[in-house]
C-alpha distance (Angstrom), angle and dihedral (degrees) to the residues before:
residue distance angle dihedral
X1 . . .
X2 3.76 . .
X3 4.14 136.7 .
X4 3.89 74.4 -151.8
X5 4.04 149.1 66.4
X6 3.52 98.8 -165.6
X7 4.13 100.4 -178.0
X8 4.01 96.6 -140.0
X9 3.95 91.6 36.7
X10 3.99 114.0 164.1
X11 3.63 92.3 -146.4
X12 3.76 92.9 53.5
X13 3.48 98.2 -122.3
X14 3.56 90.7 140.6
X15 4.29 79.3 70.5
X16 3.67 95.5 58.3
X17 3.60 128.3 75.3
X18 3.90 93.3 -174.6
X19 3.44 91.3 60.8
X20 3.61 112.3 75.0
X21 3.57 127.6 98.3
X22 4.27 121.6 -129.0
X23 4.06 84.1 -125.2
X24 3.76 95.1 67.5
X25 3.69 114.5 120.6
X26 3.32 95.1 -125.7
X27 3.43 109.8 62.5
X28 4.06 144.5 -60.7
X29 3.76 111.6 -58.6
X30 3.76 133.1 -157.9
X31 4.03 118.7 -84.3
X32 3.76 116.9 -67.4
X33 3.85 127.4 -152.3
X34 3.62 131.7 -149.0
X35 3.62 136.8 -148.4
X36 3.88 109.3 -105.9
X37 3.49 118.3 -112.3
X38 3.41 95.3 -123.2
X39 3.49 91.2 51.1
X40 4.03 83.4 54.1
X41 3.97 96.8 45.3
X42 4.39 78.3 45.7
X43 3.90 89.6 59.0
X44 3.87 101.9 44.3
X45 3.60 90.2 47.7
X46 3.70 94.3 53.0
X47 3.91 96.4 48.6
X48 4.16 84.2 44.1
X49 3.79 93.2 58.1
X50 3.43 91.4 63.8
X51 3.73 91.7 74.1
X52 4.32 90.4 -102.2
X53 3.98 123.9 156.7
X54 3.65 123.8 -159.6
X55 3.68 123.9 -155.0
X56 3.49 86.6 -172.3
X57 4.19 147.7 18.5
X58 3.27 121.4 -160.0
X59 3.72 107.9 -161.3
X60 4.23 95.5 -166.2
X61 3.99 134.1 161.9
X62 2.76 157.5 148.5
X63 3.66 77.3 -70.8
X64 4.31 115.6 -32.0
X65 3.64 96.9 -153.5
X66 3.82 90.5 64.0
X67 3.53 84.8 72.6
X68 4.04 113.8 104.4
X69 3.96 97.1 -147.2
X70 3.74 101.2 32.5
X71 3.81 92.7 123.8
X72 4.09 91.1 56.6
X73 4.07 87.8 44.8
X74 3.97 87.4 49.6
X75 4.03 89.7 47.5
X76 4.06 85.1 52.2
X77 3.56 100.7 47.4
X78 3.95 87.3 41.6
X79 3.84 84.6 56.8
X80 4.14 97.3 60.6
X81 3.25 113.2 88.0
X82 3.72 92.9 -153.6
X83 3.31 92.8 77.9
X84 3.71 126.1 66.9
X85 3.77 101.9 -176.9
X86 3.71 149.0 34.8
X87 3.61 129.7 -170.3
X88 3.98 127.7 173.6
X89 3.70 123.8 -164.5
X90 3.79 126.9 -143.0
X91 3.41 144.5 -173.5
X92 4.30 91.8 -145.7
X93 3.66 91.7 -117.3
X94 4.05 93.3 124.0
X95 3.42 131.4 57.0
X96 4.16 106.5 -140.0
X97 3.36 120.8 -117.1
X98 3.88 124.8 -126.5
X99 4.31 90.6 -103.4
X100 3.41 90.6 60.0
X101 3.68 106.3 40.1
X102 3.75 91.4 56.2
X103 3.82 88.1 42.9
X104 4.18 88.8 58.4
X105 3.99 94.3 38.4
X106 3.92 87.7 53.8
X107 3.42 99.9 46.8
X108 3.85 98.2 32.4
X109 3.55 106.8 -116.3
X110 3.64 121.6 176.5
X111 4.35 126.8 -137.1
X112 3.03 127.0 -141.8
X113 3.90 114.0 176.7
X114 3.94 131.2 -165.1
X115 3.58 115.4 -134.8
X116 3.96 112.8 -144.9
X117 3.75 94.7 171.8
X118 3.95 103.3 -129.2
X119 3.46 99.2 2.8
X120 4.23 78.1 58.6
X121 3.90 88.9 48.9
X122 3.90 92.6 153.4
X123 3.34 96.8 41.0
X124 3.79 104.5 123.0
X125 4.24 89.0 46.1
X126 3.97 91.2 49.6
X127 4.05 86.6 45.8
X128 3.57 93.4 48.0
X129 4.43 94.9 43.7
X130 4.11 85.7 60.0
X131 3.54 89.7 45.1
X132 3.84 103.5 50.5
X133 4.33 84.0 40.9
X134 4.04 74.8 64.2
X135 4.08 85.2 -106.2
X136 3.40 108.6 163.0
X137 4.25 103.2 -125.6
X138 3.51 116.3 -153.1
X139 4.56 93.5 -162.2
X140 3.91 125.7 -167.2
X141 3.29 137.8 -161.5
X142 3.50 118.6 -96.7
X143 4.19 109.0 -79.1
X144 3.48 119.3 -117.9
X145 3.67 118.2 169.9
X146 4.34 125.8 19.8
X147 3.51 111.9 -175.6
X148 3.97 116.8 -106.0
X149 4.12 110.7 -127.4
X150 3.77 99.8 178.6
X151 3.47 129.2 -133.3
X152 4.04 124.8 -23.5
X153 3.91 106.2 -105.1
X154 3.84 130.2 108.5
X155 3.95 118.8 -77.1
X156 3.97 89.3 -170.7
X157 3.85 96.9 -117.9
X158 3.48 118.7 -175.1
X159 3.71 124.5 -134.9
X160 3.56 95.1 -84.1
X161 3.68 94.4 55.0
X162 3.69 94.5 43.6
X163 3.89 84.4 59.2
X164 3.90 92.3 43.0
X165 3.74 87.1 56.9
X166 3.67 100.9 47.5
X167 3.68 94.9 48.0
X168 3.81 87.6 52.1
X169 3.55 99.5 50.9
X170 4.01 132.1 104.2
X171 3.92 97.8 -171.6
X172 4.06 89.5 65.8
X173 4.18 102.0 130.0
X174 3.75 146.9 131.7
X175 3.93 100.8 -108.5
X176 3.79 121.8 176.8
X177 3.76 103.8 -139.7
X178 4.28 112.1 172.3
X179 3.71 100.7 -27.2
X180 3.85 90.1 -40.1
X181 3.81 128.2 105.1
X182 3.56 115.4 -148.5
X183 4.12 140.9 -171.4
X184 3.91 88.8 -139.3
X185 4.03 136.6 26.8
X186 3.75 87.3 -152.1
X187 3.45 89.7 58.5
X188 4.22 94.2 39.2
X189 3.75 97.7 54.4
X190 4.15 87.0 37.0
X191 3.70 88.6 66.5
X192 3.77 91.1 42.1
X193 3.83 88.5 51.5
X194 4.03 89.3 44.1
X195 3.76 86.6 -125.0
X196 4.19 83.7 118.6
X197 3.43 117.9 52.0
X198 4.15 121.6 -120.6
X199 3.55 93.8 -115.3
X200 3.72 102.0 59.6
X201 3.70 100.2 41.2
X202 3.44 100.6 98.2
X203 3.90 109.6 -163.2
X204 3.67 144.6 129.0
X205 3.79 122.9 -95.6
X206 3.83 91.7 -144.2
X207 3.88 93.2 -168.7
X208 3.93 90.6 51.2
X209 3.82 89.2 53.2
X210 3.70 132.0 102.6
X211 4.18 128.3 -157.0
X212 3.48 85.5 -111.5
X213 4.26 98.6 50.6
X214 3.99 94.4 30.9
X215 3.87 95.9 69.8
X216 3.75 93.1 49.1
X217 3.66 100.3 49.5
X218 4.16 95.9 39.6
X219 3.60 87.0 62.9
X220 3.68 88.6 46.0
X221 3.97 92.8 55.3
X222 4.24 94.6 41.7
X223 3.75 96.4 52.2
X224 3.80 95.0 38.4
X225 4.20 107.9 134.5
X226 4.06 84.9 -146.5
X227 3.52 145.7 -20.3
X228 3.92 130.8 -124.0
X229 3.52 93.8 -118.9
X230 3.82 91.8 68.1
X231 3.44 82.0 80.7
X232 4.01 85.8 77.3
X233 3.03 106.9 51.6
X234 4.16 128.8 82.3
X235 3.99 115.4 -116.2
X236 3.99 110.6 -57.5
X237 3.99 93.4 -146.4
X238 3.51 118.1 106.7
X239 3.90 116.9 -124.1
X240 3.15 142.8 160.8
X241 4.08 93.6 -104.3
X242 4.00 95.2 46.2
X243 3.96 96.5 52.2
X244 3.78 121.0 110.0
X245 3.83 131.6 -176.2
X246 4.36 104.7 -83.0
X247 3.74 111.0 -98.2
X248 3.79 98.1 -3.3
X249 3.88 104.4 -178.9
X250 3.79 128.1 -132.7
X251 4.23 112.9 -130.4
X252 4.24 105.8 -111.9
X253 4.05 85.5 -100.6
X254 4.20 99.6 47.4
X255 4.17 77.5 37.5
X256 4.17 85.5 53.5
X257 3.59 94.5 38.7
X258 4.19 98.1 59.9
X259 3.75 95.6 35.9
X260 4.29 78.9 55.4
X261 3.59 91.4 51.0
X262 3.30 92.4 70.2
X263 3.45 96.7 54.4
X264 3.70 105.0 47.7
């Protein structure tokens, strides 16, 4: 979920119609669900059996905050020793609560908070209520330009362009989406959305793994030279053509009519 409908959104939100938030400036959006937390705890546990360490865990949206239990998920992640960090990522659109302060300062999560300029409008308060919870805040300058990759359908790259757009791009990960570890959120919440087809969305099943099968095909998906699902999205370079005002937001009906797309 999202406090936001940014219109050239990485994470596709601009797709889904369930994933809106009723504090979005824009106006009230349909219901949104959320993952259960034992469904979350479920997840972490699986891809931890397997022997993995994290340096770090990005907890990312949409917008995190949004989430009602996010202080109990931060206490559980804070209690695995294989991991050593945790960082969530905001847009500073919500003020934190008391819970989940003290839930971050104990287990010492780091901030780091997108500024939007006025869609951010409390930006400097939020920054300042992690920071005097002794938060660490992770600031930026205020975001100008994000680059504009079109709509999600094939452009029939060949292999060379497939590489050219991996090795360009900043959103390359591993992201646990639903049980299903993936090189790319674009490319997670795609298939989810059924803007990516099954058959190039190459990701690991986590809860259909093994400790002798996971090893094998993690090192398969981190060294990969590119992924299928390049194929969907517009070219990663910035120029001076593909650039589009930073978190430009969709009206509720333009919002309505791209998540319906989809669906058609």
């Amino acid at each position: 979920r999202c406090t936001l409908r940014g219109k050239h959104c990485s994470e596709l939100i601009q797709y889904d119609r369930r994933s809106n938030d009723d504090s979005s400036p824009v106006s009230p959006p349909p219901p949104a669900q959320d993952f259960s937390i034992d469904v979350l705890r479920g997840n972490l546990d699986t891809l931890l059996s397997f022997g993995v360490r994290i340096y770090t865990l990005s907890l990312i949206g949409g917008e995190p905050l949004l989430y009602p239990e996010l202080a109990q998920l931060i206490d559980y992640i804070g209690s695995k020793a294989e991991i050593k960090k945790i960082l969530v990522v905001s847009n500073a659109t919500i003020m934190p609560n008391a819970e989940l302060l003290s839930a971050m300062k104990r287990n010492r999560v780091f901030v780091s908070l997108s500024n939007y300029g006025k869609l951010s409008k409390r930006y400097n308060e939020i920054a300042a209520a992690f920071r005097n919870a002794g938060i660490k805040v992770r600031t930026t300058a205020e975001q100008m330009r994000w680059i504009n990759k079109g709509s999600v359908e094939p452009r029939n790259r060949d292999t060379q362009g497939l590489i050219h757009q991996w090795n360009n791009c900043n959103h390359k990960c591993v992201c646990l989406v639903d049980g299903q570890l993936h090189n790319c959120e674009a490319s997670a919440h795609g298939l989810k959305l059924g803007l990516i087809p099954e058959d190039i969305s190459k990701y690991i099943d986590i809860r259909k793994e093994s400790k002798s099968t996971f090893p094998g095909k993690l090192r398969k998906l981190i060294f990969r030279k590119y992924i299928p699902a390049c194929d969907y999205c517009g070219d990663v370079v910035m120029t001076e053509s593909n650039t589009v005002p930073a978190a430009e937001q969709l009206t509720l009906s333009t919002f309505r009519a791209a998540a319906d797309s989809i669906r058609a």
